[in-house]
C-alpha positions in Angstrom: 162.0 31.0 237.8 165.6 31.7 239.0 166.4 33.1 242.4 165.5 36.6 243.4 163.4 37.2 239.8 160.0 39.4 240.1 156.9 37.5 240.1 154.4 39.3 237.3 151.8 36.4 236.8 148.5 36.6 238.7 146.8 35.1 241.7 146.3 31.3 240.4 147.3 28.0 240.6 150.5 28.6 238.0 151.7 31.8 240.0 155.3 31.9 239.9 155.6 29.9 236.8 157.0 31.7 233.8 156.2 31.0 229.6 157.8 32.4 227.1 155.3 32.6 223.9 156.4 32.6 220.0 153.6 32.2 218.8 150.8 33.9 216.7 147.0 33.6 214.9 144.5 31.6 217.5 146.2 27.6 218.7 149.7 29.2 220.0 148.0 32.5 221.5 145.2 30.8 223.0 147.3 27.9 225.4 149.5 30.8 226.5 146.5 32.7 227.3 145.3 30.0 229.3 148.0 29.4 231.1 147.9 33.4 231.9 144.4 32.7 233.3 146.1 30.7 235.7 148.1 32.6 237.0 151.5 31.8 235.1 153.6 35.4 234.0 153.6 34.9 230.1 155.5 37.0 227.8 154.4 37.4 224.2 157.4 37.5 222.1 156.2 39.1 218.9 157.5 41.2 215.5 157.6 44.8 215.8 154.4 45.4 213.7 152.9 42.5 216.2 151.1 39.1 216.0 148.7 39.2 212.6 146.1 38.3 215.2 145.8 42.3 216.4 145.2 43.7 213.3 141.7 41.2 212.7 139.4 44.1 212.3 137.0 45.0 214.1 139.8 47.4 215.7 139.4 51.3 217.7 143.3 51.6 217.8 146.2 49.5 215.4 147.1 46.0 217.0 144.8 46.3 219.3 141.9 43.9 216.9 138.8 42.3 219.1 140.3 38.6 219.4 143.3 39.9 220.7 141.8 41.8 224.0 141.2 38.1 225.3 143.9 36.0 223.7 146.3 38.5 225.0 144.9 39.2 228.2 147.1 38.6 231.3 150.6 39.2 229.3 153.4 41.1 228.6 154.8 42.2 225.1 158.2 42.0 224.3 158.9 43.6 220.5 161.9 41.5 219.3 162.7 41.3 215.5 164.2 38.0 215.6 166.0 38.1 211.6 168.1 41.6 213.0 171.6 41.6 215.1 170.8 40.8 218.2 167.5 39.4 218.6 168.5 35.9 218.5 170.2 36.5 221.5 167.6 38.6 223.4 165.2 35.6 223.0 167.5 32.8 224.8 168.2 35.1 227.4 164.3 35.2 227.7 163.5 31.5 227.6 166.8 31.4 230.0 164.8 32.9 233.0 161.7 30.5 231.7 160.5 27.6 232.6 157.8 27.2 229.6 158.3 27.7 225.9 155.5 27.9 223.4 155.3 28.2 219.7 153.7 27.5 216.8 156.7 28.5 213.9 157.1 25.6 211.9 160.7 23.0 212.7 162.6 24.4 209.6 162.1 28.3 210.1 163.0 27.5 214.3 166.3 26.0 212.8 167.0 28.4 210.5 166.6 31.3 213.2 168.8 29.1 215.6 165.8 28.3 217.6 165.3 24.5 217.7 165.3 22.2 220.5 168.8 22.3 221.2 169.9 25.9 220.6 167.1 26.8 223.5 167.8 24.1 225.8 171.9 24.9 225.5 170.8 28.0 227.7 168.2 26.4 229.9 168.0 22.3 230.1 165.0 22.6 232.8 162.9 23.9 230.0 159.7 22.8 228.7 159.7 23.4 224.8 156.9 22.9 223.2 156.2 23.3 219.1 153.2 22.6 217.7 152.3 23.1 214.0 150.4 21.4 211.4 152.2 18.0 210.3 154.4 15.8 212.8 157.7 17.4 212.0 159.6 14.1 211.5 156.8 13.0 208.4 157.2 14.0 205.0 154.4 16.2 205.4 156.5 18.0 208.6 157.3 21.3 206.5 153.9 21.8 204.8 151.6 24.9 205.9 148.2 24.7 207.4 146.2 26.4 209.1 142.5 25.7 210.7 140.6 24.5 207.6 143.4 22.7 206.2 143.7 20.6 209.2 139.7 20.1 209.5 140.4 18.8 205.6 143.2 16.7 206.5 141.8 14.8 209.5 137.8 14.1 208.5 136.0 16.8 209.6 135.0 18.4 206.7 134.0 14.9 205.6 131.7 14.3 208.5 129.8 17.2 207.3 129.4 15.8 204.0 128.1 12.2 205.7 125.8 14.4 206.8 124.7 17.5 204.7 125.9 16.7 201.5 128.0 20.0 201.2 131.6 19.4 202.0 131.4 22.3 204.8 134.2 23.3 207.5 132.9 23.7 211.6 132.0 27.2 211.7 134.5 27.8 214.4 138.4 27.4 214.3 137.8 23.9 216.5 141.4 22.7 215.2 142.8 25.8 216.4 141.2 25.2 219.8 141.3 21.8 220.6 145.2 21.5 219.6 145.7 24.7 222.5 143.9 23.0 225.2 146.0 20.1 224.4 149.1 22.2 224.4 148.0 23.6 228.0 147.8 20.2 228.9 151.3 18.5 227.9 152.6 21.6 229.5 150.7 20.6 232.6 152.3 17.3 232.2 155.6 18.1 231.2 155.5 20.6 234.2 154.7 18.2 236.8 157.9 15.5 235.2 160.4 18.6 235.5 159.4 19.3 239.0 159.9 15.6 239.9 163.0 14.7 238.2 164.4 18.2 237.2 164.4 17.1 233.7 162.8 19.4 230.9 162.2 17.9 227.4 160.8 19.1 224.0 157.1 18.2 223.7 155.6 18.4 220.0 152.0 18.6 219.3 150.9 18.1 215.3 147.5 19.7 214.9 146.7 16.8 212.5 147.5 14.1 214.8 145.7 16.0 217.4 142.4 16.2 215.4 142.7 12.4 214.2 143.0 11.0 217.0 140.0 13.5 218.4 137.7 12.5 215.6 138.1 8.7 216.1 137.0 8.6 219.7 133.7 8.4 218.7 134.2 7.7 214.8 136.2 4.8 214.8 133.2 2.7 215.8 133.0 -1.1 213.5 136.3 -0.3 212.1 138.0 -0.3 215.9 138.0 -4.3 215.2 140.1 -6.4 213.1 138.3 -7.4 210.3 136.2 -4.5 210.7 132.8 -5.3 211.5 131.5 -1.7 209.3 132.4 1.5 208.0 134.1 4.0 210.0 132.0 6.8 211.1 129.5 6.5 214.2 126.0 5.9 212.7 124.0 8.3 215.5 126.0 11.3 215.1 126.0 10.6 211.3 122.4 10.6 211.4 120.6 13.4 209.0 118.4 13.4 210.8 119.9 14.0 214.1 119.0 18.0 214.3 117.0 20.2 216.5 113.3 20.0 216.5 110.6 22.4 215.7 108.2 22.6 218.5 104.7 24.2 218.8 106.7 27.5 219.3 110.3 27.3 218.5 113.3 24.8 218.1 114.3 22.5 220.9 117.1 19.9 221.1 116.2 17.1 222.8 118.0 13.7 224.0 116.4 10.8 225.5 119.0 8.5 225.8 118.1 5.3 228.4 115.9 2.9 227.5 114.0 4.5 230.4 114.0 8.3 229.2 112.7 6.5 226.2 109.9 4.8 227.5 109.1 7.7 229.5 109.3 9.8 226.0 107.0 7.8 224.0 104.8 7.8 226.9 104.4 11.7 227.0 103.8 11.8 223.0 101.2 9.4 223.6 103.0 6.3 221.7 103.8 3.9 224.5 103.7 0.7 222.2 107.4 1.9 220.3 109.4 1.7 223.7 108.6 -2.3 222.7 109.1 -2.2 219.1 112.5 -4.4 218.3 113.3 -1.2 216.1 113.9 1.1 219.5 114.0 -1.4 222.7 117.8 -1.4 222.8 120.7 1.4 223.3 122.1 -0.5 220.1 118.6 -1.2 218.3 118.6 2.7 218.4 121.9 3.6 216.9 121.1 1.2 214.0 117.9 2.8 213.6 118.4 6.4 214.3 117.1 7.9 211.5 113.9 6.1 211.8 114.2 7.3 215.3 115.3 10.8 214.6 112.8 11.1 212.1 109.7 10.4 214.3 110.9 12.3 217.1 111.1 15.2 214.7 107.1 14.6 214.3 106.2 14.6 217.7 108.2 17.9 218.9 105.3 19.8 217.0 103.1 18.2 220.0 104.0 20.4 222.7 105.4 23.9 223.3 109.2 24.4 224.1 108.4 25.2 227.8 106.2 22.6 227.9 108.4 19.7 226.5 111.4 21.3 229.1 109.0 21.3 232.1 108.4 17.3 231.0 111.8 16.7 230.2 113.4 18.2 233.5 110.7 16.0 235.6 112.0 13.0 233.7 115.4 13.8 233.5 115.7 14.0 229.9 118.6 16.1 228.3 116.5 19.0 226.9 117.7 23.0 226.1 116.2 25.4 223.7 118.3 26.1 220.4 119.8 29.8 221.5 121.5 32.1 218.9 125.2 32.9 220.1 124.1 35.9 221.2 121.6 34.4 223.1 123.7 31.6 224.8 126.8 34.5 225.8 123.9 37.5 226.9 121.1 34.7 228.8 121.2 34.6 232.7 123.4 31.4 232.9 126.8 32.6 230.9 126.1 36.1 233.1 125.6 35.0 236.1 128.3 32.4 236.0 130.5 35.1 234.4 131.2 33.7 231.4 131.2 37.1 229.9 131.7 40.1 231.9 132.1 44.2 231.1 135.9 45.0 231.3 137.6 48.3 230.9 140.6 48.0 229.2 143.7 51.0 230.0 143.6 52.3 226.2 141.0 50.7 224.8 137.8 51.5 226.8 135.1 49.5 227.2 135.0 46.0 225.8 133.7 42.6 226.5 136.2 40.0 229.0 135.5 35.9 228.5 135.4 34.9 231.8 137.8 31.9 233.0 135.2 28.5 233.1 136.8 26.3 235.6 136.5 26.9 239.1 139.7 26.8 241.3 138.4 26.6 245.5 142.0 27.5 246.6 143.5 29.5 243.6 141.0 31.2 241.8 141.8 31.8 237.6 140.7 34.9 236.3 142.0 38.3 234.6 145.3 40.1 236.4 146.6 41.6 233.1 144.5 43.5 230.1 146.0 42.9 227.2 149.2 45.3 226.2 150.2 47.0 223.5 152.6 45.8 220.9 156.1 46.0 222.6 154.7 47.7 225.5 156.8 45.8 228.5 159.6 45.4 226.1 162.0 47.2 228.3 160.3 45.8 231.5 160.7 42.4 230.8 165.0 42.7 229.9 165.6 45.1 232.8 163.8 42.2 234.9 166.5 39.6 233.6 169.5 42.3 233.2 169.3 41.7 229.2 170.2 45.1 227.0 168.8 44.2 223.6 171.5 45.0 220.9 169.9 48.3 218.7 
């Protein structure tokens, strides 16, 4: 932030940091949103009719759609056309007074706008630029569009499911999307911390696709992480059919013995001592080759107890245990309300509506809400007269 410029971020542990956004739909609007939580001043550069992401119904007032009130929250809006005279220009003197720039507009339209790397970086070398789209842009796939369920396609996801169901299904929730902004946040972070060492900024890329690969293998990788591989890719325990919630005398239950002791002590409750012993389930390994078989028979002995029986056991023996709760459920019980996870907000214009509350927990610089989200354009004026910047007409 240069000399003498207005702070306008919030009380966190990014106060006085400024990021420019271009970005729109969920994975762009969702880092900058986070880094808003923490405090950093983040202006949303969008069109004039506003990121598509407003208009997702439901709505009580144009651009002003339900996802946006919290992937907008604690920013400004700046309404620049960026194809008419002029707007070029009114963005680099933007990302001029920045020290953070996100977006998610693919390589080849950036260049075509004059808005790649090195156009931005001729008016501000200290800047973080960051892109992040579907395909690594130097790849023959770099110019392709994609969006969530592409990318869930593209990196194994949707064939998980399959392993598992039989029906080629996408995650019922835009996880692309969202893992790939929590790992913008975090380059950011890190490209952050290297500028304020060396003075040096640089342009970070994130490819959702690579993103989700290399997310998916952690786990999935498994025999085929050696050389021969010793199996198929895919981990066998999470590829379990079998590995679901359980009915129990009076609901549905998940629950997760996982050492060989919560396992002894499991088979011991459901009266079947002798399987701790069995070859079939004595090992962390003997388990994961037989989970099904395992899966299976634990499915059969949920029906033994009630829920609040097998939690009462399970918390005793410190087994992993939780009811299955509806969304509604999870975001409503006392835990997400008492821990603020979603709170009763009152937006300016839009009346009353529901907040997502900030998860991690800051001693000295508390994250939270310092800026309801604005209306399309609404600090357009604000934000130029802050940096001396008269937009051409």
């Amino acid at each position: 932030m240069s000399a003498g410029q207005k702070e306008t971020g919030g009380v966190g542990p990014l106060n006085g940091v400024r990021v420019v956004e271009l970005a729109g739909v969920i994975m762009g609007p969702y880092a900058a949103q986070q880094l808003g939580d923490l405090g950093a001043d983040v202006i949303k550069v969008e069109p004039p009719a506003g990121d598509v992401t407003r208009h997702y119904p439901p709505t009580r007032s144009p651009g002003m759609g339900a996802a946006a009130l919290n992937l907008n929250r604690n920013k400004r809006s700046a309404a620049i056309d960026l194809k008419a005279p002029g707007g070029r220009d009114a963005l680099l003197a933007l990302t001029a007074t920045a020290d953070v720039f996100i977006t998610n507009i693919r390589p080849q339209a950036l260049a075509r706008l004059g808005l790649g790397y090195e156009d931005v970086a001729a008016v501000n070398s200290g800047l973080v630029y960051l892109n992040a789209q579907g395909f690594r842009s130097d790849s023959p796939l770099g110019g392709r569009a994609a969006y969530d369920d592409i990318v869930q396609a593209a990196t194994g996801l949707v064939w998980l499911n399959e392993q598992v169901s039989g029906v080629p299904y996408f995650v019922p929730t835009v996880v692309a999307d969202k893992v790939c902004g929590l790992v913008i946040v975090q380059s950011v972070l890190a490209a952050l911390h290297h500028r304020d060492r060396t003075g040096q900024g640089q342009h970070v890329e994130v490819p959702m696709a690579d993103t989700m690969l290399a997310f998916n293998l952690v786990e999935h990788l498994a025999a085929a992480t050696l050389d021969p591989p010793e199996g198929p890719i895919g981990y066998s325990r999470a590829l379990s059919s079998q590995r679901k919630a359980s009915r129990t005398a009076d609901g549905w239950m998940c629950i997760l013995p996982y050492s060989d002791r919560n396992w002894r002590d499991y088979f011991t409750f459901v009266g079947r001592p002798e399987l701790a012993d069995e070859p079939r389930f004595g090992s962390l390994g003997a388990r994961a080759r037989n989970a099904d078989e395992l899966y299976a028979l634990a499915g059969e002995f949920s029906a033994l107890h009630t829920s609040a029986e097998w939690q009462e056991f399970c918390d005793s023996a410190s087994i992993p245990a939780a009811p299955v709760l509806s969304l509604d459920e999870a975001a409503a019980g006392d835990y997400a309300t008492e821990g603020g996870l979603l709170q009763a907000a009152e937006h300016p214009t839009e009346g009353s509506y529901h907040l997502i509350g900030q998860p991690v927990r800051f001693s000295a610089t508390p994250a939270g809400l310092h800026r309801h989200c604005p209306r399309i354009g609404e600090h357009t004026e604000e934000v130029f007269a802050e940096i001396g910047h008269r937009p051409s007409a």
